[in-house]
N, C-alpha and C positions, 0 to 999 in steps of 0.2 A: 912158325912163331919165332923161327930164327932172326932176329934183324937187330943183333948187335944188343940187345939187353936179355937179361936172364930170364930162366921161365918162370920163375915165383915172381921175379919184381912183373915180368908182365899181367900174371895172371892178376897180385896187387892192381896194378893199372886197369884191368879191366872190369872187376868188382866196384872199386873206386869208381869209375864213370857211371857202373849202373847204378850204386846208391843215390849218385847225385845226378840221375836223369838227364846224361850227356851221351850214352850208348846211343855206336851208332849201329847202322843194319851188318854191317862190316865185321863189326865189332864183336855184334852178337851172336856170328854163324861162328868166328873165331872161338869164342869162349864156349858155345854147345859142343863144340869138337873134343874140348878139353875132357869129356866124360859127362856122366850123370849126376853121379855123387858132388862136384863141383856146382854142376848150376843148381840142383836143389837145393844148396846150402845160398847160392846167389839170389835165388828166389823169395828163400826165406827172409835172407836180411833186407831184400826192398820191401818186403810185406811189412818187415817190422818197422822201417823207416817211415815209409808210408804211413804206419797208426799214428807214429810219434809226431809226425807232422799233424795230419789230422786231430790229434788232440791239440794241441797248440791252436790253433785256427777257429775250431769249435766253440773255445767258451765266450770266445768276444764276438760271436754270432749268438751266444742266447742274450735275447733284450726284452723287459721283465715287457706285460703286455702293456702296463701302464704308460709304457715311454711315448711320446706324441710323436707322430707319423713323421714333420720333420727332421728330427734326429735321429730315426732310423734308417741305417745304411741301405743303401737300394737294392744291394745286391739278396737283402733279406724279405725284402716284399715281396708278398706272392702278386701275380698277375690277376689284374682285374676279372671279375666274372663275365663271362661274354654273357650279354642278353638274353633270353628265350623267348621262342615267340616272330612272329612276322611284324617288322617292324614299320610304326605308322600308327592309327588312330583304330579302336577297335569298331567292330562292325556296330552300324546303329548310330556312331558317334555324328554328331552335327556337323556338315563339310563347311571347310572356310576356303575362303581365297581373296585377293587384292579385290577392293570396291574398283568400279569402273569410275573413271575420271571427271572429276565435277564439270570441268567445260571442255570443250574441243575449240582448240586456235586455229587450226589448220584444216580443209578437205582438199584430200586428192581421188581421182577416180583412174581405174587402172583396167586397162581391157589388151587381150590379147590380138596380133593382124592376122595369125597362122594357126595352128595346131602346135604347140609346142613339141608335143613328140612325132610327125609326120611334115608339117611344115605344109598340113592341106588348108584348103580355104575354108573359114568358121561359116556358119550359118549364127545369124545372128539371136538370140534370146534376149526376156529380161528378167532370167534368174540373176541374183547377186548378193554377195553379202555383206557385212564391213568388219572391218578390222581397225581395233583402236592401238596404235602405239605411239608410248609418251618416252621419249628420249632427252636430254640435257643438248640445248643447244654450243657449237665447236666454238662460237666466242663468249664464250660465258666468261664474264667479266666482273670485274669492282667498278662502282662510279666513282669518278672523281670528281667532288665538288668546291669548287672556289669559294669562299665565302666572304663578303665585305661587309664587316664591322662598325659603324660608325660610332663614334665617340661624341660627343655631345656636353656640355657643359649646365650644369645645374647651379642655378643661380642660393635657393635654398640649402643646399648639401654643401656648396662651393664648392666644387670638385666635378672631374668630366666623368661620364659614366656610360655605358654602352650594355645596348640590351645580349641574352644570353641566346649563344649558338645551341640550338638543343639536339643535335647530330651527333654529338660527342661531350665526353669530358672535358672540364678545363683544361686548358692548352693539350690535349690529346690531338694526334692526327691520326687515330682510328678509330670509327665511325662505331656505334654501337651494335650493329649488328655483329659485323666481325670481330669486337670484341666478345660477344654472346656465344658465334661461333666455335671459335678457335678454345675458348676456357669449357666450352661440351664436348671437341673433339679429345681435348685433354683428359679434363678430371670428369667428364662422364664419360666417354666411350674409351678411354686409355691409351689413344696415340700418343707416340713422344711428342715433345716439342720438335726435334727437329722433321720427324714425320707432319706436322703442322705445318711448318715454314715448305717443306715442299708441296702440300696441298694446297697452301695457300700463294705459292709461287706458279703452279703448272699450272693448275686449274682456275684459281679465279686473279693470275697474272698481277699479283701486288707482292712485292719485294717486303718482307719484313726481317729485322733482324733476331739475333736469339736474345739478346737484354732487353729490346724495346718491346718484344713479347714476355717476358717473365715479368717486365716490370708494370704491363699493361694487367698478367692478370693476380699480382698485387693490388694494384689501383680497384678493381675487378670485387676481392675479396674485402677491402675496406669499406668499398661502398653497400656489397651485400652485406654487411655485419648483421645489422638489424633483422634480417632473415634468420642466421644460424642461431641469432638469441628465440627466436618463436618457434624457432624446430626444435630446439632443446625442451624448451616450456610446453611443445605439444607433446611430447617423447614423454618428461617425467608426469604430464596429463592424463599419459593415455590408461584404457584398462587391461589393457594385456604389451605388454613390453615383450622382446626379443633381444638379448645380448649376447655378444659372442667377443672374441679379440684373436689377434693375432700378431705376428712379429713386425716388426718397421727397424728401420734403420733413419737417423735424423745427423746430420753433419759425423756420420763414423762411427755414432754410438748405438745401441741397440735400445730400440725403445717399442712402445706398445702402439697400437691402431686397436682401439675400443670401436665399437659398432652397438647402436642401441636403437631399436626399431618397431614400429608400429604399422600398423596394414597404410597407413598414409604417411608416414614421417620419415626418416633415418638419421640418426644424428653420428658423426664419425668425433672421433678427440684421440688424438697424437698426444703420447705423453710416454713420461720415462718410467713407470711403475708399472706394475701390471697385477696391484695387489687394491686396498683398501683406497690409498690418496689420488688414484684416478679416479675410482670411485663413487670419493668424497666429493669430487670437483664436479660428478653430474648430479649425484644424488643428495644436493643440498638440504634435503629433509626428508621424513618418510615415504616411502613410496603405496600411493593409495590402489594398487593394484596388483594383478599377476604379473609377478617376473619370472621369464622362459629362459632358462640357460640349460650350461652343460654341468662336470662334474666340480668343477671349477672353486675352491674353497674358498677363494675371493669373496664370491658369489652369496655366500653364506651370511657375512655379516651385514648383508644390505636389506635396513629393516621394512618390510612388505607386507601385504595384506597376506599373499602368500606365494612360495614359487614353487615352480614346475623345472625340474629335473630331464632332460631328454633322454628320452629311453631307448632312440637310437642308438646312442651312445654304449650305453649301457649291455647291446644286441650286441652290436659288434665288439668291444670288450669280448665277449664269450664267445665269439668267433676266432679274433687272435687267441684266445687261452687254448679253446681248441685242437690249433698247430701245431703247440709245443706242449700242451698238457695231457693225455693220456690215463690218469690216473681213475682207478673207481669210483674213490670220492669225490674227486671232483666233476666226473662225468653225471653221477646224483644229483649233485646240489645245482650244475649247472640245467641240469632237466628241471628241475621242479622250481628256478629263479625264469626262465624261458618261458612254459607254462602256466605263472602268473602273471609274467608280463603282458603273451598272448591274452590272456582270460582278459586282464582290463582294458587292453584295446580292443579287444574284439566288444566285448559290451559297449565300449563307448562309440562304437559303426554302430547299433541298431540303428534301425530309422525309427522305431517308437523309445532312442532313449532321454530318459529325463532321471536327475537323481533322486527324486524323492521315489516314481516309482519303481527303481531299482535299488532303493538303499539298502537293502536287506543284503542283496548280494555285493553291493560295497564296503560295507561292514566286513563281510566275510572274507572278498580280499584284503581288506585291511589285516584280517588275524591270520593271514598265510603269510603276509609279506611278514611281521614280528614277530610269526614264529621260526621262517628261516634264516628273519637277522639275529635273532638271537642264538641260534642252533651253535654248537661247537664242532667241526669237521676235522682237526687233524691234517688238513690239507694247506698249503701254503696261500693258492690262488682263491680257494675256497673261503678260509677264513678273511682273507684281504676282502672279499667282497663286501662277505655277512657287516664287517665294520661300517662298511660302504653304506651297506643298505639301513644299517640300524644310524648312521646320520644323516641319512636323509629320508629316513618313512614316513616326515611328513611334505618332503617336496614330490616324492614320486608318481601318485596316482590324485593330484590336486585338478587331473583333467579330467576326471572323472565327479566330481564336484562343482566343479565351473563348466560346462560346456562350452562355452566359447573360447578352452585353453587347448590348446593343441599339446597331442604327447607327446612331440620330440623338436627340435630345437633348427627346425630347416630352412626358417623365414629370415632368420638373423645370419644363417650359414650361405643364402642367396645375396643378404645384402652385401657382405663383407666380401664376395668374391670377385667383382667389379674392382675392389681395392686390389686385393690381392693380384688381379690381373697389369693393375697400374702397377704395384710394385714389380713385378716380373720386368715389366717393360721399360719403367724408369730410374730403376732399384733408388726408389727411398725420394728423401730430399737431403738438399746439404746446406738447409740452414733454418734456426726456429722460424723467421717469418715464411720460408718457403712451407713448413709444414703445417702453420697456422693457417697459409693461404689452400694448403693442397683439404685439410679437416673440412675448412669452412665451405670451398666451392663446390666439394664430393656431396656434400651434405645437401645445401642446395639443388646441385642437378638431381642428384639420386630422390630425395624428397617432390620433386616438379614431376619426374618422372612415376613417380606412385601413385601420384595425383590425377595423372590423365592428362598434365597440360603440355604443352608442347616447351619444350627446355629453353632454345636458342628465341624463341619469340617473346614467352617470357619474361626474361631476364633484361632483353634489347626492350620491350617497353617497360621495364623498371626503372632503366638506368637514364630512359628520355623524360620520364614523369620527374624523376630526381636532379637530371640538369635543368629541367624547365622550373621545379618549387625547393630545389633543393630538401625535399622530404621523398625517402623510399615507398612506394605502396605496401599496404599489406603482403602476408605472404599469401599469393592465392590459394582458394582452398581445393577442395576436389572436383574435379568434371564431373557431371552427370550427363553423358549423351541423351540427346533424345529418344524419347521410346523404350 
């Protein structure tokens, strides 16, 4: 220990590194040398360091259960449940697979000279089979077509006039298909734009740029207008609604992506509120039906025949409390709030249920739920709920009344995650008409797509019907395949 400084200043020095977790192996055969009495006393002070750290750390990891899943730090989320179970289609279930191909363009027939594994000579058969494969031909191309205009002069009108190109837009030099295209690979399946400019570069070999593509599917969203006005009108139509929202960013600022949804429609609106005046802007008057949400107090003032509350929601709630609650009370109140939940879902799976002939026992979950929202517990998380449950006992178990209302809120939680996916990928837009164009055309594909129709075929004979009478078609309504 001799090396030119004292033995207390050294031994200071090497204390010093173990509190502050810089001891090295070196270090610490040196200081065991030093005696017993010494390092249990070194021992103790990292122990104590250590708590004191530890407390510090700890409080700004506890995050109440209410806090939404985005603003919870990562390092605090548990890891997803693995599955149980062999995963696939359960036994009994009806097998799907690709349909066989409506036409055949092509036959080849294929016969071996040899044995392929001996190289003997075949004796000839006429066993055989076929094999169908549909591949994308290597020049898959865009057409390019010339078009000559003629101008003509109108003696009545005075003035020269020329009949309309219906391949395209005015003065557009992108044909309607690929416009139909490239605005599905966008705001319906969520590539970026410049992910587009390369699919549409390699593979069907047309040079576009990145303005003459944004501003194409502007042009795109002005002409569909007419449509997002019938998707809204079918949406506050329908009798059972789905809403959900989520975060957006719009030129830097932090704004909302609303999601409002029907088994056929989906209506999307970008706006900066996320309270009553987004709202206001769909729900231009009563709503004559059920509205599906979450816990949402928004939610609340939006006047309806009546809502339904998602009780998934509500499930896992009492999972997070769970993690960090422990308590006897709360472990009570959480048992017997799980319990009636189960009870009124599982009634509502009968196969013989109807509510008239079950009302006796809806009745009676009715006076379980008002008797634990009103209950007093003593418990923090416990009483936060009962509030919970006493403002909304009458959106809770509304699917038990309406049959056609689902209990939990996952029809509106599918629609919105297509957006969500765009936001991932494009983060946001960076300008009101970009967000106006991005509401409107999600809207559209997502709605075509609910419908059964084909998205990009669609849209390309909407926009030929509209250059040819300058009037959009209806919005088409739902497929019904044959049979």
């Amino acid at each position: 220990m001799d090396d030119g400084i004292g033995k207390d200043a050294r031994i200071r020095m090497l204390v010093a590194a173990a509190l502050e977790g810089q001891l090295t192996e070196s270090q610490a055969q040196e200081l065991a040398r030093c005696g017993r009495p010494l390092l249990e006393v070194v021992l103790l002070a990292a122990a104590h360091r250590i708590a004191e750290l530890k407390a510090k750390i700890e409080p700004s990891s506890r995050i109440d259960p209410s806090t939404p899943s985005g603003q919870r730090p990562v390092y605090t989320k548990p890891p997803a449940p693995r599955r149980e179970g062999k995963p696939g289609a359960k036994p009994g279930h009806v097998g799907s697979r690709r349909p066989a191909p409506p036409r055949i363009d092509r036959r080849e027939e294929h016969r071996a000279e040899v044995c392929p594994d001996c190289g003997g000579e075949l004796q000839r058969c006429k066993r055989k089979r076929t094999r169908t494969v549909e591949d994308v031909l290597a020049d898959l191309r865009t057409e390019v077509t010339e078009h000559t205009v003629h101008r003509d002069y109108c003696p009545a009108c005075k003035k020269h006039v020329e009949p309309t190109v219906p391949d395209a837009l005015p003065n557009a030099t992108i044909g309607h298909n690929l416009a139909a295209l490239t605005g599905w690979l966008h705001y319906g399946v969520g590539v970026t734009s410049r992910q587009v400019l390369d699919l549409v570069g390699i593979h069907l070999h047309t040079r576009l740029s990145a303005g003459g593509l944004i501003s194409m599917w502007h042009r795109l969203g002005e002409v569909l207008g007419p449509w997002y006005q019938q998707i809204a009108e079918a949406a506050r139509a329908s009798a059972v609604l789905w809403a959900d929202e989520t975060g957006w960013r719009r030129n830097g600022l932090t704004c909302w992506l609303w999601c409002f949804a029907s088994k056929d429609v989906c209506y999307y609106l970008i706006d900066r509120s996320r309270g009553g005046p987004a709202l206001a802007k769909f729900f231009t008057e009563a709503f004559d039906g059920v509205l599906v949400h979450d816990f949402w107090a928004a939610y609340d003032a939006i006047e309806a025949q009546d809502h339904q509350c998602c009780l998934a929601h509500l499930l896992r709630e009492l999972e997070k409390v769970d993690l960090t609650n422990g308590s006897a009370a709360w472990k009570a109140f959480a048992k017997k709030l799980r319990r009636l939940l189960r009870d009124g879902i599982r009634l509502r799976k009968r196969v013989d249920f109807d509510p008239k002939r079950y009302g006796q026992l809806i009745r009676r979950i009715d006076r379980r739920l008002m008797e634990l929202a009103r209950g007093t517990y003593g418990e923090a998380d416990a009483d936060r709920l009962a509030k919970r449950l006493l403002r909304h006992c009458d959106s809770l178990f509304t699917f038990l009344d309406h049959p056609e209302v689902p209990y939990e809120n996952n029809h509106a939680e599918r629609m919105i995650r297509p957006a969500v996916i765009i936001r991932k990928n494009s983060q946001s837009n960076r300008s009101d008409k970009g967000a106006m164009t991005q509401a409107l055309l999600m809207s559209v594909y997502r709605t075509l797509k609910l419908r059964g129709q084909d998205p990009v075929q669609t849209v390309a004979a909407a926009l030929r019907t509209y250059t040819a009478t300058g009037h959009l078609p209806p919005l088409p309504v739902q497929f019904v395949a044959d049979g």
